[in-house]
C-alpha positions as CSV (number, residue, x, y, z in Angstrom):
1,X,121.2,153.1,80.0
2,X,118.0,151.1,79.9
3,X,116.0,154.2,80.6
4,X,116.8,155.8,77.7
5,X,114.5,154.2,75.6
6,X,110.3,154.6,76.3
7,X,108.5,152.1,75.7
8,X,104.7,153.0,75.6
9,X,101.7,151.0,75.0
10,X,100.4,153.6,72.8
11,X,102.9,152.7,70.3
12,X,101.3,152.3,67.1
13,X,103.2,149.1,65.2
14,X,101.4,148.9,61.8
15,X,104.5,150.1,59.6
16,X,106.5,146.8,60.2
17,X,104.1,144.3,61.6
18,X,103.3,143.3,57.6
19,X,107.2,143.2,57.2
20,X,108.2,141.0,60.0
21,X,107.2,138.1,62.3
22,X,107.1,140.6,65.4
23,X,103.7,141.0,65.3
24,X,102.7,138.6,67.6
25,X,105.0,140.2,70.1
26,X,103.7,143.3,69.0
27,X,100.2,142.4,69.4
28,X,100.4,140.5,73.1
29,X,102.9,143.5,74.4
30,X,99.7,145.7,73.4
31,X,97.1,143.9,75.0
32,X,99.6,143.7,78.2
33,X,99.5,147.2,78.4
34,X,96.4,147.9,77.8
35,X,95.5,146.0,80.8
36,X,93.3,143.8,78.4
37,X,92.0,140.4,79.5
38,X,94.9,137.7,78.4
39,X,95.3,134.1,78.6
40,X,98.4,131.9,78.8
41,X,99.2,128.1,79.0
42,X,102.5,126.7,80.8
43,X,104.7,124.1,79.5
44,X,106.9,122.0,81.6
45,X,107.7,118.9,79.1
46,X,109.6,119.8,76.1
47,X,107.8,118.7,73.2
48,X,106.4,120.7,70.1
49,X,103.3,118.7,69.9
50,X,102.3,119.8,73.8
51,X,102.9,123.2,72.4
52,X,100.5,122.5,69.1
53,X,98.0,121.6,71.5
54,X,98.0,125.0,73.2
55,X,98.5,127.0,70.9
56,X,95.8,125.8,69.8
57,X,93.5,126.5,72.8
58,X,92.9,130.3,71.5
59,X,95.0,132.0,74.0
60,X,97.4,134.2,74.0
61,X,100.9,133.0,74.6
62,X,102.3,129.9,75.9
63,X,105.2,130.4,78.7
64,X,107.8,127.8,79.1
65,X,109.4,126.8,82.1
66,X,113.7,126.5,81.3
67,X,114.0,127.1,85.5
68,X,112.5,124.1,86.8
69,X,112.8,122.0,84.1
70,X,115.8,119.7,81.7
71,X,114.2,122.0,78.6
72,X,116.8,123.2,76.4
73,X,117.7,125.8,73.8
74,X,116.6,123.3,71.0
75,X,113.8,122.5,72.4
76,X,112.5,125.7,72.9
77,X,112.9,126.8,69.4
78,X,111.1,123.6,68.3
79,X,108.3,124.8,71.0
80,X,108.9,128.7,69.1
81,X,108.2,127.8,66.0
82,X,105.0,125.2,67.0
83,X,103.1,128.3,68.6
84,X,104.3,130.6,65.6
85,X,102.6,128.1,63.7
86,X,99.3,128.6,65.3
87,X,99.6,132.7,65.5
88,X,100.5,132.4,69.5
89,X,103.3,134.0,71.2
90,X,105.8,132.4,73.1
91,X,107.3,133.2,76.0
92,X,110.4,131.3,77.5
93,X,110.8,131.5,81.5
94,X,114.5,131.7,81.6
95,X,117.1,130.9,84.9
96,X,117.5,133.9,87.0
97,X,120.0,136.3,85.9
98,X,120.7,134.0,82.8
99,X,121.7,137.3,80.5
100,X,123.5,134.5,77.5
101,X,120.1,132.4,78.0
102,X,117.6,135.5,77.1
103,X,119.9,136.5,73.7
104,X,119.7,133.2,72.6
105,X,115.9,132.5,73.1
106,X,115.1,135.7,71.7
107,X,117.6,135.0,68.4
108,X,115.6,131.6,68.7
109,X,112.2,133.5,67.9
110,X,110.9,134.2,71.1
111,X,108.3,137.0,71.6
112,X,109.9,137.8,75.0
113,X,110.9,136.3,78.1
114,X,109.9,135.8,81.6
115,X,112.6,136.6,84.1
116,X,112.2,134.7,87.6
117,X,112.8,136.0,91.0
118,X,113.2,139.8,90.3
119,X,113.7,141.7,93.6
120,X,114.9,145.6,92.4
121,X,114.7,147.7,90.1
122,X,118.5,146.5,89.2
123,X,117.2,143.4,87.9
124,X,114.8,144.6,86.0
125,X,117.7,146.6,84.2
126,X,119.9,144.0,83.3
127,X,116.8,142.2,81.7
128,X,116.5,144.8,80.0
129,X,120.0,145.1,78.7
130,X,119.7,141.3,77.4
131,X,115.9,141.9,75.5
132,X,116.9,145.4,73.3
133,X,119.4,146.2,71.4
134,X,121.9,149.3,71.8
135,X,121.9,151.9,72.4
136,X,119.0,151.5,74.7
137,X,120.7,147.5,75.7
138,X,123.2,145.6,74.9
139,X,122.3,142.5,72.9
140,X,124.4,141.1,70.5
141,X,123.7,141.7,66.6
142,X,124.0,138.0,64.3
143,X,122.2,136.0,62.3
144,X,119.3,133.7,63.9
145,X,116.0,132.3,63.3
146,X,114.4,135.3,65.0
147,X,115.1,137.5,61.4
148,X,114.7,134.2,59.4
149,X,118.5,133.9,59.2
150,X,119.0,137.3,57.7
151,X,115.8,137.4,55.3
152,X,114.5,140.4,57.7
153,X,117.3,141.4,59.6
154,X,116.6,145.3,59.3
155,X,113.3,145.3,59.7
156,X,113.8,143.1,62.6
157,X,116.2,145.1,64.3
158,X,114.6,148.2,64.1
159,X,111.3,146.9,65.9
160,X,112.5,144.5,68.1
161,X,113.2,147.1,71.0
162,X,109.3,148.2,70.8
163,X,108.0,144.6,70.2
164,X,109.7,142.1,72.7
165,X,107.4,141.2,75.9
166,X,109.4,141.6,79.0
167,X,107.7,139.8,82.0
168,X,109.2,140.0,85.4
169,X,108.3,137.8,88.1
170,X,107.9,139.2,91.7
171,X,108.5,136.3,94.2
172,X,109.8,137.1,97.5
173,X,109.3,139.6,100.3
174,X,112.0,141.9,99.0
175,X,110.3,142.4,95.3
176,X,107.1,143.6,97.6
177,X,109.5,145.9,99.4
178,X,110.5,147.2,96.3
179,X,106.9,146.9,93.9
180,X,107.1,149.9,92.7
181,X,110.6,150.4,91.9
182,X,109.9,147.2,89.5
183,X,107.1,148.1,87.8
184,X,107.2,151.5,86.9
185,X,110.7,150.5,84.9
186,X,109.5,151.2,81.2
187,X,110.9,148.2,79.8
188,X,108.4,146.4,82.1
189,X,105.1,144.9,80.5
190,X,103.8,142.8,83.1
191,X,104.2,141.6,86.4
192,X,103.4,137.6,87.0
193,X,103.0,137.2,91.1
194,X,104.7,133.8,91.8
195,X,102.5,133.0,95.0
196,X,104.3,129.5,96.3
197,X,107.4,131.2,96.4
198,X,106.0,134.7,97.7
199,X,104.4,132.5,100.4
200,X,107.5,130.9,101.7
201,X,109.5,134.1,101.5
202,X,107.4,135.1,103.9
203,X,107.2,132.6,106.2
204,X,104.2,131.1,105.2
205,X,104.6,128.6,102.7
206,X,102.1,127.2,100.6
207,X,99.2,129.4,102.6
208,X,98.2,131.2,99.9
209,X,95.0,132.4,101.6
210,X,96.9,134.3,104.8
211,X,96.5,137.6,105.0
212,X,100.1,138.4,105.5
213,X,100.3,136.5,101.6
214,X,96.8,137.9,100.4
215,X,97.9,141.4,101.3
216,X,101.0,141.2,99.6
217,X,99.7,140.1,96.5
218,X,97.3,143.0,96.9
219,X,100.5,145.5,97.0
220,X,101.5,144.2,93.4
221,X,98.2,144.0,91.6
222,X,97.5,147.7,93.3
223,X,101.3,148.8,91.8
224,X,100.7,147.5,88.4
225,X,97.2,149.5,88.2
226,X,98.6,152.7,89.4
227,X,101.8,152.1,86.9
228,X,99.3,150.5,84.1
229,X,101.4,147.4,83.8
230,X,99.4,143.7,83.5
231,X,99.7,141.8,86.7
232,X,98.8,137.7,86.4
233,X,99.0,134.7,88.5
234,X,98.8,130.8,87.7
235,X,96.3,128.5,89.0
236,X,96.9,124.9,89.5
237,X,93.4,123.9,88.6
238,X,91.5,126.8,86.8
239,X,87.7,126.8,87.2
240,X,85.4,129.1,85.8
241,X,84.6,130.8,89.1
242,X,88.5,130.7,90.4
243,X,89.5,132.6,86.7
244,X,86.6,135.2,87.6
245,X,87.5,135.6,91.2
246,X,91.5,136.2,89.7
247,X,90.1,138.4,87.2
248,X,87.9,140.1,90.5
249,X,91.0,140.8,93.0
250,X,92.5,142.7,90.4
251,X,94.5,140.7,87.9
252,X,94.3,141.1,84.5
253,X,95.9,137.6,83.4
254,X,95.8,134.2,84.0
255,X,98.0,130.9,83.3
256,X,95.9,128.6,83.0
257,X,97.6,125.5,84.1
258,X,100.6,123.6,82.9
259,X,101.2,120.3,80.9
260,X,102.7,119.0,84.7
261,X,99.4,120.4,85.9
262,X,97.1,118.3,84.5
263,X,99.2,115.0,84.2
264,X,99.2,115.2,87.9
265,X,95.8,116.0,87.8
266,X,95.3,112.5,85.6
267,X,97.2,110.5,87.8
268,X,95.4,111.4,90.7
269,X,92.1,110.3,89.0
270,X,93.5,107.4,87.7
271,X,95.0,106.2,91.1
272,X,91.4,106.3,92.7
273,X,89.8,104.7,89.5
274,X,92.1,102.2,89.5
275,X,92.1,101.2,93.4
276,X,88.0,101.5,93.4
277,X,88.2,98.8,90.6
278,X,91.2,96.7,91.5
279,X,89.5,96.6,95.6
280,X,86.7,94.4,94.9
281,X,88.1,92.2,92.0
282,X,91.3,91.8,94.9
283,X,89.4,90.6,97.5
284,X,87.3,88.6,95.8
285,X,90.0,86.2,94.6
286,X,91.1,86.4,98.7
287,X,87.9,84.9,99.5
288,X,88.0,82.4,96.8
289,X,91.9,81.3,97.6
290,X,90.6,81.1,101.1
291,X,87.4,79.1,100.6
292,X,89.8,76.7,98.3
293,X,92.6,76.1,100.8
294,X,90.0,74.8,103.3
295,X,88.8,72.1,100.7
């Protein structure tokens, strides 16, 4: 049933974009398929101010994590409507298979979702069933924020199916068995290569730089040329030169950290500042305790 509805980049979306708050879903799912340069920020911690922050970085859509993390429903609208305030998308990473969980991000606001750990071209189809609407899927029709309770529930509705980002996630030696099953789905917009978890499906974890994990990687970015799909990755620490070497082997976007990321980051600094300061001032009052217990 999900096939029956194209989806093409070419899709021009100019008739409703001025009528409803779907054009930043519009406008990212164009660039995604266009293969265009994009940029997105990660968000582990579930507060609309982290969000603000950004948003306000000039990319292009901040993802956040509901898999790994204790962020809820109403958080994530809170998160929603922070980026919508700065004209950036938003897409929620939601638990695998969680059909209830995409509806009601999406009736939330979101501009699309991220689905984890997609191995066939089966899962890509029931995504697909949760993001449109029938007759092409089967989400539920009521009355949410994503319409502005109502206000723009026709125009809504009758763009959503060519406006939503769907992002699938290929993780595991089995979603390399089956790339191009996955990507040339229509409903698919872009393909995020999860490279921890690709590594350990393959025996390998954490060596990202193995050949056996390099060339795999290589099969995706490769499938999502020849299928015109975006294919991304996330790096821990991004640098200049790694973004232009990701941007080199073929990928055409890039999360650029997380909040996690960089509080981790912080800690580590502060750890060494801290112990290169605390050292000296430490054993100098050893020395003195010392030299004052012999008098």
């Amino acid at each position: 049933m999900t096939e029956g509805l194209a989806r093409s980049g070419e899709t021009s979306f100019t008739g409703f974009e001025a009528a409803t708050h779907l054009s930043r879903a519009a406008a990212l799912r164009r660039r995604l398929r266009s293969r265009a340069r994009v940029y997105g920020a990660w968000m582990s911690i579930g507060h609309p101010e982290i969000a603000s922050l950004f948003a306000a970085a000039e990319g292009d859509f901040v993802g956040i994590d509901l898999e790994h993390t204790t962020i809820d429903l109403a958080s994530s609208q809170m998160i929603i409507r922070a980026c919508h305030e700065h004209q950036r998308a938003c897409l929620p990473r939601t638990f695998p298979g969680n059909v209830e969980q995409v509806r009601r991000l999406l009736d939330a606001g979101a501009d699309g979702v991220i689905i984890p750990q997609v191995s066939s071209r089966e899962d890509v189809d029931r995504a697909a069933e949760a993001l449109w609407y029938p007759p092409a899927g089967r989400r539920s029709f009521g009355v949410a924020a994503a319409h502005r309770y109502g206000l723009a529930f026709e125009d809504y509705v009758g763009a959503a199916n060519e406006s939503l980002v769907l992002m699938v996630q290929v993780e595991t030696a089995k979603a390399i068995d089956q790339i191009h099953a996955i990507v040339s789905h229509p409903a698919v917009d872009a393909v995020m290569i999860g490279p921890y978890d690709l590594s350990g499906s393959l025996g390998l974890p954490g060596q990202l730089e193995h050949p056996e994990v390099v060339a795999a990687c290589a099969r995706a970015i490769e499938s999502c040329e020849r299928h015109g799909k975006a294919c991304g990755t996330h790096l821990v620490e991004p640098t200049r030169d790694n973004v232009t070497e990701a941007f080199n082997r073929g990928y055409t976007f890039v999360v650029l950290a997380s909040d996690i990321f960089i509080l981790w980051k912080w800690g580590e600094r502060m750890r060494e500042l801290i112990g290169v300061h605390r050292q000296p001032r430490e054993a100098s009052q050893g020395v003195s305790e010392h030299q004052g217990g012999r008098g």
